[in-house]
LUMKE-822325 format. One record per atom (N, C-alpha, C): residue in three letters; chain; atom name; x, y, z. Coordinates in Angstrom, 1 decimal. Atoms other than C-alpha are relative to their C-alpha. Example, Ala and Ser with C-alpha at 12.3 -4.5 7.8 and 13.67 -1.06 7.14 Angstrom:
! residues 2
{drenti=Ala	doza=A	guba=N	east=0.9	north=-1.2	up=0.0}
{drenti=Ala	doza=A	guba=CA	east=12.3	north=-4.5	up=7.8}
{drenti=Ala	doza=A	guba=C	east=0.9	north=1.2	up=0.0}
{drenti=Ser	doza=A	guba=N	east=-0.9	north=-1.1	up=0.0}
{drenti=Ser	doza=A	guba=CA	east=13.7	north=-1.1	up=7.1}
{drenti=Ser	doza=A	guba=C	east=-0.8	north=1.1	up=0.8}
END
This chain:
! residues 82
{drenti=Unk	doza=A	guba=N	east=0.8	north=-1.2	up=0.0}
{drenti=Unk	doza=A	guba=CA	east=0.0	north=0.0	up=0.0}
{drenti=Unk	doza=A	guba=C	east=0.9	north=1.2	up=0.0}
{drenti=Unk	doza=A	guba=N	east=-1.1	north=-1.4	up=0.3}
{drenti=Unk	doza=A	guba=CA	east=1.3	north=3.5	up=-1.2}
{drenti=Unk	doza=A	guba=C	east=-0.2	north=0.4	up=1.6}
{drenti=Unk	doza=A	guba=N	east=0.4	north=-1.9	up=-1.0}
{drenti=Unk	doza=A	guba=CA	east=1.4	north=6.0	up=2.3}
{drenti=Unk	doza=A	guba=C	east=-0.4	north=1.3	up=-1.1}
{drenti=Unk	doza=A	guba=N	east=0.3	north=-1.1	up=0.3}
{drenti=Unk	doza=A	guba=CA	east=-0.6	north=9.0	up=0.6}
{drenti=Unk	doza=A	guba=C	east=-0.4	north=1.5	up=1.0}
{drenti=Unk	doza=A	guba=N	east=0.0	north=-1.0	up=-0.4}
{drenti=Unk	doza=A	guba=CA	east=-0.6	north=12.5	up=1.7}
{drenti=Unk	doza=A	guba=C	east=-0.8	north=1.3	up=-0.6}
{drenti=Unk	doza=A	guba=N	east=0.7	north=-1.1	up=0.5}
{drenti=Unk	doza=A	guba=CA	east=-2.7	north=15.2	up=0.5}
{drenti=Unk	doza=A	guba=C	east=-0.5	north=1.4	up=0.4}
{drenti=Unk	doza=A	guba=N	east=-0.1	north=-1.2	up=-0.3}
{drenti=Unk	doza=A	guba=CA	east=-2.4	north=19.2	up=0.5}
{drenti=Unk	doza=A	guba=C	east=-1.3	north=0.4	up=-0.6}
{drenti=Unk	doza=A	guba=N	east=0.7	north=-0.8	up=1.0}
{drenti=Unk	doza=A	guba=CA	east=-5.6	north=20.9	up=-1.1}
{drenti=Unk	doza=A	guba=C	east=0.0	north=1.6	up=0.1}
{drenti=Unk	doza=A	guba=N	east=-0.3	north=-1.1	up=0.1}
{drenti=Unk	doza=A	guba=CA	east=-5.6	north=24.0	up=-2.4}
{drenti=Unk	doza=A	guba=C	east=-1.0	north=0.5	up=-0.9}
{drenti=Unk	doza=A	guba=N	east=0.9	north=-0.7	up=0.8}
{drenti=Unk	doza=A	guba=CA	east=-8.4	north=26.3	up=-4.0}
{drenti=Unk	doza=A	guba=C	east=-0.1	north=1.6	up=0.3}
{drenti=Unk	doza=A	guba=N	east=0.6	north=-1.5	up=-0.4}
{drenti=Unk	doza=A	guba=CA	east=-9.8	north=29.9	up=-4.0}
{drenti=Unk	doza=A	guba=C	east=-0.9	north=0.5	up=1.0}
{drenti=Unk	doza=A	guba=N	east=0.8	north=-1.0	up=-0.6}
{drenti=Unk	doza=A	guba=CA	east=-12.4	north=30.1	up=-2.6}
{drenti=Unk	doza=A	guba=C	east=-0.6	north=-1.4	up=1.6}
{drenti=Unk	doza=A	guba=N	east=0.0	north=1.4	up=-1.6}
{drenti=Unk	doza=A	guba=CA	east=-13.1	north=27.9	up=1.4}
{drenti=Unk	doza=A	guba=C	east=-1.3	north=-0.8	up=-0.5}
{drenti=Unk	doza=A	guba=N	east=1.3	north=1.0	up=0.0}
{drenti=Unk	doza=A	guba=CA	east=-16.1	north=25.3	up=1.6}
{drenti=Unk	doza=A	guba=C	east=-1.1	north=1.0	up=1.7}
{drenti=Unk	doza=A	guba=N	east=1.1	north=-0.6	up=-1.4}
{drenti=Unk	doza=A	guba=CA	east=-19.2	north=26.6	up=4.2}
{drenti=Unk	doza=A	guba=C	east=-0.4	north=1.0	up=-0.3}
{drenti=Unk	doza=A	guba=N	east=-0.2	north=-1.1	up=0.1}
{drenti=Unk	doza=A	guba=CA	east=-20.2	north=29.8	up=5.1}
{drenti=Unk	doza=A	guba=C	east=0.5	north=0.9	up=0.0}
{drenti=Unk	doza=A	guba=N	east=-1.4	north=-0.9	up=0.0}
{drenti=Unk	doza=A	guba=CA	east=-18.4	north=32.8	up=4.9}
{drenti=Unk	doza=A	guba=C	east=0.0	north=0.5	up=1.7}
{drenti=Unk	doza=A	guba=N	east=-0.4	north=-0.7	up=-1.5}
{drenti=Unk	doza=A	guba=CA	east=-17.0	north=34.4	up=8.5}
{drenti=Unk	doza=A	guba=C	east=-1.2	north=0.8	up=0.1}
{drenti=Unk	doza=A	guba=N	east=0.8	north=-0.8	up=0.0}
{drenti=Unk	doza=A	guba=CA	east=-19.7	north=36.7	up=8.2}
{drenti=Unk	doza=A	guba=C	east=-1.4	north=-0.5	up=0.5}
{drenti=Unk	doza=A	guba=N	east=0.9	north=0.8	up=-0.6}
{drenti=Unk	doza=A	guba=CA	east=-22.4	north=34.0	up=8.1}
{drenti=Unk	doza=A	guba=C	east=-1.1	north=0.6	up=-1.2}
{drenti=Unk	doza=A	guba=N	east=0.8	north=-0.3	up=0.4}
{drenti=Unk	doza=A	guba=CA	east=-24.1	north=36.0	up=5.4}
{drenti=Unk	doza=A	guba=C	east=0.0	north=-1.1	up=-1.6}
{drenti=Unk	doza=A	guba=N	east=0.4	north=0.5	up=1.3}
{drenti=Unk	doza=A	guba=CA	east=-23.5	north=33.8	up=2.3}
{drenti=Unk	doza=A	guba=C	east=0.9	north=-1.1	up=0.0}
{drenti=Unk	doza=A	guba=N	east=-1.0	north=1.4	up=0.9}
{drenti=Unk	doza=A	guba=CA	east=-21.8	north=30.4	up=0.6}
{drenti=Unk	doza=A	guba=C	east=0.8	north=0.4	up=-0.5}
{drenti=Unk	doza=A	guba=N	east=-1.0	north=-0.3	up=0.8}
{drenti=Unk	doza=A	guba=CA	east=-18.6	north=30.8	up=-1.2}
{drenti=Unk	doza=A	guba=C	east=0.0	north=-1.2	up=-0.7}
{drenti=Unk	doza=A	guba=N	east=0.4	north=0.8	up=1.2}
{drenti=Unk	doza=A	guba=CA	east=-19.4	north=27.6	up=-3.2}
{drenti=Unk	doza=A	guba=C	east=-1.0	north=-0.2	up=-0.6}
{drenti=Unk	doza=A	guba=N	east=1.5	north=0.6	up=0.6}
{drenti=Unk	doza=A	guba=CA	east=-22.2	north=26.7	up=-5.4}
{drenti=Unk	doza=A	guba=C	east=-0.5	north=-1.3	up=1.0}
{drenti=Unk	doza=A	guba=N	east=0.9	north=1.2	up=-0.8}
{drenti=Unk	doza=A	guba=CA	east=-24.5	north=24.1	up=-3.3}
{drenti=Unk	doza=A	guba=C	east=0.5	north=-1.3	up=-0.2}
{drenti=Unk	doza=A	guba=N	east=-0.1	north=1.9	up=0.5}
{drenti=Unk	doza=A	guba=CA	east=-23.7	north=21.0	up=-5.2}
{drenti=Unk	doza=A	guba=C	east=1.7	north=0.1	up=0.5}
{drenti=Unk	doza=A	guba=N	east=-1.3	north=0.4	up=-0.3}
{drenti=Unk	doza=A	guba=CA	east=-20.0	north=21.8	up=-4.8}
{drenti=Unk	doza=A	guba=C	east=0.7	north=-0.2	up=1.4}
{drenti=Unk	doza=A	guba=N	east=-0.2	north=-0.5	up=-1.2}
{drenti=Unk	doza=A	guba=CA	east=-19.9	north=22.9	up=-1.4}
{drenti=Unk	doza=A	guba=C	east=-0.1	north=-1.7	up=0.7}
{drenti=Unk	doza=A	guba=N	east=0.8	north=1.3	up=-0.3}
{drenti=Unk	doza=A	guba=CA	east=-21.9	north=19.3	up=-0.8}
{drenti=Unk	doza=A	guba=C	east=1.2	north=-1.4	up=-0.2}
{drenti=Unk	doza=A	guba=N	east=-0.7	north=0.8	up=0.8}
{drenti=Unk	doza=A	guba=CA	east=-19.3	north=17.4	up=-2.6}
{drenti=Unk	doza=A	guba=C	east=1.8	north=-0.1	up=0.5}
{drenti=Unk	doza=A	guba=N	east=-1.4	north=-0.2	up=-0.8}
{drenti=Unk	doza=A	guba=CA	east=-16.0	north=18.8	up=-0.8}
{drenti=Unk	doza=A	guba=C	east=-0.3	north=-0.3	up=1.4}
{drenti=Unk	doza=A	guba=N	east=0.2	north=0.6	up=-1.0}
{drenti=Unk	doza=A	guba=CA	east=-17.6	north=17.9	up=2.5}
{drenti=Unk	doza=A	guba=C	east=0.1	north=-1.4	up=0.0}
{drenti=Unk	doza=A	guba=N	east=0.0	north=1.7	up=0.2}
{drenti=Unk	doza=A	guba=CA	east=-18.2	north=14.5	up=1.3}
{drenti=Unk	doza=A	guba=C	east=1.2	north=-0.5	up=-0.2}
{drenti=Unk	doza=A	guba=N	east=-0.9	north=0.4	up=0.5}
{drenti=Unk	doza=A	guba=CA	east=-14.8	north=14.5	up=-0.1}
{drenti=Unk	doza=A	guba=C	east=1.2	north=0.1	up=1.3}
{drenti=Unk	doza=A	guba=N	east=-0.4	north=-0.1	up=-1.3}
{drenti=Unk	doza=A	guba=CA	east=-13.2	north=15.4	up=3.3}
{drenti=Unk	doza=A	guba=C	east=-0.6	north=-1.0	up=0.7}
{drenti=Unk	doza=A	guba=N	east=0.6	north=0.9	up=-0.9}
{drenti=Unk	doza=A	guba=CA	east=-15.1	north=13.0	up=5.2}
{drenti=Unk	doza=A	guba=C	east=0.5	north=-1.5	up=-0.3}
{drenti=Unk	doza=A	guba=N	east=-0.8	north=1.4	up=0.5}
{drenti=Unk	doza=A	guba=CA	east=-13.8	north=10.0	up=2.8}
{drenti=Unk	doza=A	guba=C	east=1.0	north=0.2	up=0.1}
{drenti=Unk	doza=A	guba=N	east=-1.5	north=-0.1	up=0.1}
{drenti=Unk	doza=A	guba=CA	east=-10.5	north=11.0	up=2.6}
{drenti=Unk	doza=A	guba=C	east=0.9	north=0.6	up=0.8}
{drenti=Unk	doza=A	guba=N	east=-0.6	north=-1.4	up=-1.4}
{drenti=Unk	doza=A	guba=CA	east=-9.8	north=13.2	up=6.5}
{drenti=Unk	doza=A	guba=C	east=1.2	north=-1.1	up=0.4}
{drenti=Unk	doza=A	guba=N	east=-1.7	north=0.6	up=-0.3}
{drenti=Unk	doza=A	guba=CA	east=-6.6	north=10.4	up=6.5}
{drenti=Unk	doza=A	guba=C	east=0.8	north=0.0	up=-0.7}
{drenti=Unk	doza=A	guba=N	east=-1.5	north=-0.2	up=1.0}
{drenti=Unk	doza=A	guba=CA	east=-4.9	north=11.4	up=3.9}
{drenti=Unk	doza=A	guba=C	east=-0.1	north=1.6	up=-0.1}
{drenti=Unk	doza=A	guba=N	east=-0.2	north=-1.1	up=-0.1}
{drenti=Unk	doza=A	guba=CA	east=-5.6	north=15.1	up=4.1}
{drenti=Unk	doza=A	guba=C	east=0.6	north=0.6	up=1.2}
{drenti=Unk	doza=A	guba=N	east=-1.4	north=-0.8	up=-1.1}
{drenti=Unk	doza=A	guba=CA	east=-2.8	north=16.8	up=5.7}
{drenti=Unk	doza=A	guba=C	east=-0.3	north=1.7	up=0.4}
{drenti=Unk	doza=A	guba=N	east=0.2	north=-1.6	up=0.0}
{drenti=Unk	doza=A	guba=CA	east=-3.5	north=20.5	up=5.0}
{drenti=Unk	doza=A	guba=C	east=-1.1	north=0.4	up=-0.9}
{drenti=Unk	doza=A	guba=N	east=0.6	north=-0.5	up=0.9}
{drenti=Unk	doza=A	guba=CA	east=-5.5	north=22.5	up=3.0}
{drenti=Unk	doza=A	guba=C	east=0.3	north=1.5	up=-0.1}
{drenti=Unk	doza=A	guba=N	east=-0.3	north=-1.4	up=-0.1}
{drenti=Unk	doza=A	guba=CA	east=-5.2	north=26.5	up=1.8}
{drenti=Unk	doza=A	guba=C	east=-1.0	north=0.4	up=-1.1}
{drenti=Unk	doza=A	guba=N	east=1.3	north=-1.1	up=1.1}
{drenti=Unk	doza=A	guba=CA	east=-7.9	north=28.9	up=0.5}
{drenti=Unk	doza=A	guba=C	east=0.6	north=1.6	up=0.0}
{drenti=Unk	doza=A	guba=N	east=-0.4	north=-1.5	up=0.8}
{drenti=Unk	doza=A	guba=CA	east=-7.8	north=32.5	up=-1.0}
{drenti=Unk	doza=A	guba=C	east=-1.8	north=0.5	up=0.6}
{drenti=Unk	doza=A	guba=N	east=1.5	north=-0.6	up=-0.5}
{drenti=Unk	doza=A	guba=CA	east=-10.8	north=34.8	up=-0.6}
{drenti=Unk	doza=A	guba=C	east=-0.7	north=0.8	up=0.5}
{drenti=Unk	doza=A	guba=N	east=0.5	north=-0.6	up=-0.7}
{drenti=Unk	doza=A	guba=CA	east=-11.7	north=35.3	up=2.5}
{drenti=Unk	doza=A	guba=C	east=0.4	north=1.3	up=0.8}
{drenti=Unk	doza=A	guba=N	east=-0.6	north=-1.4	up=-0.6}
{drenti=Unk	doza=A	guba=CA	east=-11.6	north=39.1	up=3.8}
{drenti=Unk	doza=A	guba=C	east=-0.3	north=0.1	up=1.5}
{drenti=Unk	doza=A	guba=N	east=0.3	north=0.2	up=-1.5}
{drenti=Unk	doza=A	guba=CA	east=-12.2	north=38.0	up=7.4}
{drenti=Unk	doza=A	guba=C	east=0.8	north=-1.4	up=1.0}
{drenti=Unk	doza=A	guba=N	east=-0.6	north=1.5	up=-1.0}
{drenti=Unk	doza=A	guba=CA	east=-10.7	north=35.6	up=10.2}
{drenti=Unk	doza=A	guba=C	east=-1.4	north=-0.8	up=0.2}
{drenti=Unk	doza=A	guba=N	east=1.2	north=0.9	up=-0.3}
{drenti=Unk	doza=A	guba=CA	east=-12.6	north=32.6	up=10.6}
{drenti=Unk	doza=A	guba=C	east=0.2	north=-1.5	up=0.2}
{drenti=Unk	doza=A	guba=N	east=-0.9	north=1.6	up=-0.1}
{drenti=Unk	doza=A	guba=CA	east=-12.2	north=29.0	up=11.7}
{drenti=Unk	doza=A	guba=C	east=-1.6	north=-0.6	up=-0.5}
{drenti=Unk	doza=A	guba=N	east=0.8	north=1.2	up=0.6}
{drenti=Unk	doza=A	guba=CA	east=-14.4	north=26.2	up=10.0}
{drenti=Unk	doza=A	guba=C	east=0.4	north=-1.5	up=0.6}
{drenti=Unk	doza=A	guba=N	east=-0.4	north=1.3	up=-0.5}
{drenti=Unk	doza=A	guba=CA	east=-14.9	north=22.7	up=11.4}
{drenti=Unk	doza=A	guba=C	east=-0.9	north=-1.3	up=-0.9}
{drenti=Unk	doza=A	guba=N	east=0.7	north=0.8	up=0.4}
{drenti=Unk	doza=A	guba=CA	east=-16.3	north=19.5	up=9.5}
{drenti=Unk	doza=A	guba=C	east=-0.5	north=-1.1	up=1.0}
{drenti=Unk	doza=A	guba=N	east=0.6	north=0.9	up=-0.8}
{drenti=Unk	doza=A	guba=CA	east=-18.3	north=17.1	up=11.7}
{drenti=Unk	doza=A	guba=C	east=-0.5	north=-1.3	up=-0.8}
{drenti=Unk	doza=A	guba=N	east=0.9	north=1.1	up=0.7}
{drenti=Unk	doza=A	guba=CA	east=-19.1	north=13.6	up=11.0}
{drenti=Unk	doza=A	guba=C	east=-0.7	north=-0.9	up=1.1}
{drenti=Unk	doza=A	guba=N	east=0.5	north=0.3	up=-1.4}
{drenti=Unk	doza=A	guba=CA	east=-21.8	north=12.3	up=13.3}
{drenti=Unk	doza=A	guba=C	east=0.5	north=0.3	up=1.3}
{drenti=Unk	doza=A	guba=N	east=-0.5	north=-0.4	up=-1.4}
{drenti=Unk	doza=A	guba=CA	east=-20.5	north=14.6	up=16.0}
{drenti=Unk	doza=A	guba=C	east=1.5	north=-0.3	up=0.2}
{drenti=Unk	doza=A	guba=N	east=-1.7	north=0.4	up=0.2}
{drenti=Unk	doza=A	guba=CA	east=-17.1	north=13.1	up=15.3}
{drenti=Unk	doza=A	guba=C	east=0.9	north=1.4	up=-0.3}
{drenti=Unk	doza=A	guba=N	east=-0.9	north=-1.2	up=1.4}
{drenti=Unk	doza=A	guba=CA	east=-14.4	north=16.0	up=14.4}
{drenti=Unk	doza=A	guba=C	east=1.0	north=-0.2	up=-0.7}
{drenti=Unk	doza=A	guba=N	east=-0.7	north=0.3	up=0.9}
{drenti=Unk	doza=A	guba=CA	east=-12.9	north=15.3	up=11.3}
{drenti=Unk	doza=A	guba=C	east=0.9	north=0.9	up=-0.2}
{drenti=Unk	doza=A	guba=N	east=-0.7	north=-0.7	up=0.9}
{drenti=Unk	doza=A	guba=CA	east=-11.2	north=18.2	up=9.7}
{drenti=Unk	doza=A	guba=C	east=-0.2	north=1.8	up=0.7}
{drenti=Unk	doza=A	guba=N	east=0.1	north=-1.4	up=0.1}
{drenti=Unk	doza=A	guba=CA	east=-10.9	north=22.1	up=10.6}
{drenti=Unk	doza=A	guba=C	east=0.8	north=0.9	up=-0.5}
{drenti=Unk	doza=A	guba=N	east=-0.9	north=-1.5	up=0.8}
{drenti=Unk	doza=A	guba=CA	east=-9.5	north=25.5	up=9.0}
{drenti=Unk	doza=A	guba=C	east=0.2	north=1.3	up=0.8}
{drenti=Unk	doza=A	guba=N	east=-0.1	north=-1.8	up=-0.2}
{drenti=Unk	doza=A	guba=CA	east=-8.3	north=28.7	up=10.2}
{drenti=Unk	doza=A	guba=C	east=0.2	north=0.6	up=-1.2}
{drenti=Unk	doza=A	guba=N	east=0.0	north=-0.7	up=1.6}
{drenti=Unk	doza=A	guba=CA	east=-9.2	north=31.1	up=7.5}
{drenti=Unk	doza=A	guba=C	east=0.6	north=1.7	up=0.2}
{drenti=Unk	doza=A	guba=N	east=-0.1	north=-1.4	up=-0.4}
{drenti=Unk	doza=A	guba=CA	east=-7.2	north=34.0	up=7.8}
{drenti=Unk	doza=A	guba=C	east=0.3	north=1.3	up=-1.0}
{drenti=Unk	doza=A	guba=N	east=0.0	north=-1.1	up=0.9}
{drenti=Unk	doza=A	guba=CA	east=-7.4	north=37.6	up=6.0}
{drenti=Unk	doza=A	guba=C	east=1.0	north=-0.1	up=-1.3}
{drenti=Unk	doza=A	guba=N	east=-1.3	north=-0.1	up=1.2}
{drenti=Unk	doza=A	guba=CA	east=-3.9	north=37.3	up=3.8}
{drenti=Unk	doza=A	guba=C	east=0.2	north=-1.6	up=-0.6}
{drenti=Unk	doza=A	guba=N	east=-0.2	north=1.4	up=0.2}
{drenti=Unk	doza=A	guba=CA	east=-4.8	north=33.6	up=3.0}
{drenti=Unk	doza=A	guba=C	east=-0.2	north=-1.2	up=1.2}
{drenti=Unk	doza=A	guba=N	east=0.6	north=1.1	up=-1.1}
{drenti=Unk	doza=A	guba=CA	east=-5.7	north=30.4	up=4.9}
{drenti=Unk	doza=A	guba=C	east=0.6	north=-1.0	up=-0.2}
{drenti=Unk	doza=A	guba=N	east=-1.1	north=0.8	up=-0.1}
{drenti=Unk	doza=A	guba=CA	east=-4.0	north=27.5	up=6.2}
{drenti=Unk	doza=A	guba=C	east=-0.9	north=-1.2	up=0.9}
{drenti=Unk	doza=A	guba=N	east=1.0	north=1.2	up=-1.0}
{drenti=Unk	doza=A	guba=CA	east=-6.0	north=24.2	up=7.9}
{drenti=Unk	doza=A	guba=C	east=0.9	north=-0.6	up=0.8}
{drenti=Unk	doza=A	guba=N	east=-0.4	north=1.0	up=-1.1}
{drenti=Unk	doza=A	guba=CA	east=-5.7	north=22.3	up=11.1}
{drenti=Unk	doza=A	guba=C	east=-0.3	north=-1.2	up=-0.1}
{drenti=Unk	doza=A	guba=N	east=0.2	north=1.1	up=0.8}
{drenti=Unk	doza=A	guba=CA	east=-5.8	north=18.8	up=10.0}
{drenti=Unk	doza=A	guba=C	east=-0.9	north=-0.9	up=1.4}
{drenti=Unk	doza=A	guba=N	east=-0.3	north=1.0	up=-1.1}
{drenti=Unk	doza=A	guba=CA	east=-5.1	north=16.7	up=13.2}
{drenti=Unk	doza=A	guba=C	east=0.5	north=0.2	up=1.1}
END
């Protein structure tokens, strides 16, 4: 079995925005990167978003479980894996 490791990297975060007032992905996509975290929270190491003009931390839950979180900060963003 390989050991895999995985960084992701996009523009724009998954959730809502810091603000709380809107999405920063389309629904279906938004839907699709949680899912994709949730299968894969052992090989994701890090992650980094662009974007956001606010501090803000994000957490993904799976049945109450905590899988995955982000600190999203003004000059770029950097995740808390593990």
């Amino acid at each position: 079995m390989i050991d895999v490791q995985v960084l992701i990297s996009a523009h724009v975060s998954y959730g809502v925005g810091a603000l709380g007032d809107y999405i920063h992905m389309y629904q279906p996509y938004n839907a699709k990167f949680v899912s994709l975290v949730k299968e894969y929270n052992d090989v994701i190491i890090g992650s980094f978003f662009g974007h956001e003009h606010n501090d803000a931390f994000k957490v993904v839950y799976n049945d109450g479980m905590y899988l995955y979180g982000s600190f999203l900060a003004r000059r770029g963003s950097f995740s808390i894996v593990k």
